[in-house]
N, C-alpha and C positions, 0 to 999 in steps of 0.2 A: 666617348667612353666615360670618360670624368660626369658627365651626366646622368647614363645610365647606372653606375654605381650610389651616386645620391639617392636617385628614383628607390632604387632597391633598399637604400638603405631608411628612408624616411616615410617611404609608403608601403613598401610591399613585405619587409620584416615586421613593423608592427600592426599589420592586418593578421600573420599568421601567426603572432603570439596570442592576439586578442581569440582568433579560433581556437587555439590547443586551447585556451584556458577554459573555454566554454564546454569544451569537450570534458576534459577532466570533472568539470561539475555532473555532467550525464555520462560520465561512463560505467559509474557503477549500475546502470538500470539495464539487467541483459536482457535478451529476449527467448524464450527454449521452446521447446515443442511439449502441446500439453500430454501425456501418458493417460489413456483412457483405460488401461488397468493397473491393478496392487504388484506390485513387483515391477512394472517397463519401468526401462533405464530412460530419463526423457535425453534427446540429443540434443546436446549444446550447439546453438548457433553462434556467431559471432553478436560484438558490442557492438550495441547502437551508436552510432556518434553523432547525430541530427544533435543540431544547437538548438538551445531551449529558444522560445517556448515551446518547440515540438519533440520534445522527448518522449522516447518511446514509454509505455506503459508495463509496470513488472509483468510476470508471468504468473498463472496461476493455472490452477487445472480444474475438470471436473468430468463426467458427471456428478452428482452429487452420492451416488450408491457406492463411486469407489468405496476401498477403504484405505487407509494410508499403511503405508509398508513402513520399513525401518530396515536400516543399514546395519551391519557392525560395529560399533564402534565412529558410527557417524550421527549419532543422535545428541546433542547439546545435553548436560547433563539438567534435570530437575534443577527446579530453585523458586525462590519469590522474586518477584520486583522489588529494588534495593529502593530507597529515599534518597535522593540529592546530595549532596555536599555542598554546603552555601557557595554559592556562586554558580552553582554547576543547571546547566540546561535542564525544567523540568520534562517529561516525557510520557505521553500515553503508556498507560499500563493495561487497560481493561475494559474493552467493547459491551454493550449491553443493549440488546434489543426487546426487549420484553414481549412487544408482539408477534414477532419471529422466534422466543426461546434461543434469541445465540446471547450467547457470553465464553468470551472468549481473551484469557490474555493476550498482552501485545508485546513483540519486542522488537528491535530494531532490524528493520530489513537486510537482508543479507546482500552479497554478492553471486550467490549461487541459484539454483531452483529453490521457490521460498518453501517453509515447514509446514510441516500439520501441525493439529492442535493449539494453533495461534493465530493471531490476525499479526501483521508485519505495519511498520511506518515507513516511510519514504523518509529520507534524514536529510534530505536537501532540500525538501518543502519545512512547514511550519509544526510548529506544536500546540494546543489547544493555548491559549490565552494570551499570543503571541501576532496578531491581528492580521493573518492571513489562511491560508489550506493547509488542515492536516489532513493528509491521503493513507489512507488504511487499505492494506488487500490481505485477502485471503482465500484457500480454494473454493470454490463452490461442494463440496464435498458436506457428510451428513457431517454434525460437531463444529462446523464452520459456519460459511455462506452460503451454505447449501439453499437454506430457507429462502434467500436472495436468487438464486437460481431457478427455482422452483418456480415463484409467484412470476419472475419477469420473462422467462425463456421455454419452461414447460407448460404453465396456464396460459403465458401470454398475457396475465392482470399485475403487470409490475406497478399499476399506475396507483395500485391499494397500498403500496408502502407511502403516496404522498400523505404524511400528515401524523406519522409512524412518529415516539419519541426514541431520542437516541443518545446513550449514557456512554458516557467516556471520562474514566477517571486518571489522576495522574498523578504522576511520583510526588508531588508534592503532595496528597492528600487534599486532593481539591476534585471536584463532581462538574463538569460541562454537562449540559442537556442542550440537546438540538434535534429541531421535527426536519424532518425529511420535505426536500420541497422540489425535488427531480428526481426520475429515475430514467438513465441515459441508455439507450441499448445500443451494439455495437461501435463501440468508441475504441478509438485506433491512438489516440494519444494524450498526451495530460496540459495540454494549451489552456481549457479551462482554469483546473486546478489552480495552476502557474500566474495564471492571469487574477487571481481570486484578490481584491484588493479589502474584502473586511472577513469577520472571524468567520470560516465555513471548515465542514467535515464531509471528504468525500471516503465510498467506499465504493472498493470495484472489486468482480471477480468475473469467474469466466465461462463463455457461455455454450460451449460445445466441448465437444472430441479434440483429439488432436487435429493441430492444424489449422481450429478455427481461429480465425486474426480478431474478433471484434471482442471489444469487456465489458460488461454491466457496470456503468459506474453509480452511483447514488449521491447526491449531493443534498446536503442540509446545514441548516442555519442557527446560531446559537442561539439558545431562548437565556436562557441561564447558568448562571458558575456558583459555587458553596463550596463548602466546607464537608469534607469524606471522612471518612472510618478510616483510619488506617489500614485495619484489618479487610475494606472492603478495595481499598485502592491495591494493594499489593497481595494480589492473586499469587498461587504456585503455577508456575510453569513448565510445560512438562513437553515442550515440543519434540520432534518426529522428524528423522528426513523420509521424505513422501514417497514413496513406491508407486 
């Protein structure tokens, strides 16, 4: 008895700390059902709790014709991207595709179904200039990623985005540029991302109706970092809860 006590207490409690703690890092990433029209309520699934590096991928919806709904009194209110506080984490403000027409602010991903009118970050990956994956989503819907939607799941030519440049500015007032060098279709998890050991931008959305499991993701490479406008890094933001 006096053994099996030790056992327990030297091997098999701190195996199951080392798991909750792994969990708590991915538990905010939920999973919901996509709403293939402006008003469906999407239905809440339960939390993922796969240990990284397999954590599940957010949620996003599309086709891209929806339109986004809005709630009562569930809509974040207007505003700009704030600047830093010294010391303080800087963060993606503002997506910019120029050959796709998206521009789109960014704010920090939610716990919920994610917004319209914004592109979202994963906050437990990285931030542009921080030598890993910053992961961006947003729906496939018109004003979004739609354009992403379109090129890789309705024409089937996603492969036109390799080579696409790609603008992400950040609360510090600072400009990353990164060309596109994959476009991933049905991807079930964020392994890669996670696994990302130099500076990369990925972006994913989603490629069906509800129900469909798989994400477009995008993944690109940084060519270069400068020095932004103020006035161009700190868009207004004016996100939506999604209908």
């Amino acid at each position: 008895m006096r053994d099996l006590i030790r056992f327990v207490r030297t091997r098999v409690l701190p195996a199951l700390l080392t798991a909750a703690g792994v969990v708590l890092v991915t538990a905010g990433l939920l999973t919901y059902a996509d709403p293939t029209q402006a008003g469906a309520v999407p239905e809440r699934t339960p939390a993922v709790e796969t240990m990284a590096p397999t954590a599940s991928l957010p949620p996003s919806s599309g086709p891209p014709s929806a339109t986004p709904g809005s709630s009562p009194g569930s809509s974040p209110d207007p505003g700009t991207t704030a600047e830093p506080t010294p010391g303080e984490r800087a963060t993606a403000t503002r997506v910019v595709i120029p050959a796709l027409k998206i521009d789109l602010p960014i704010v920090k991903g939610n716990n919920g179904y994610p917004l319209c009118n914004v592109a979202m970050y994963i906050k437990e990956l990285a931030q542009p200039g921080e030598g890993r994956a910053t992961y961006l989503y947003a729906h496939a819907r018109d004003g979004m990623f739609g354009p992403i939607y379109h090129l890789a799941i309705e024409t089937g030519k996603g492969q036109r985005m390799v080579g696409m440049i790609v603008q992400v500015y950040t609360s510090d007032n600072r400009l990353y540029l990164y060309e596109i060098k994959d476009v991933l279709l049905h991807q079930l998890n964020l392994d890669a991302a996670i696994g990302a050991t130099g500076e990369e931008l990925w972006l994913q959305t989603s490629e069906g109706p509800k129900g469909t499991p798989g994400k477009t993701q995008v993944r690109a490479e940084l060519l270069s970092v400068g020095d932004a406008d103020p006035g161009d890094a700190h868009p207004k933001t004016r996100p939506v809860a999604c209908g």
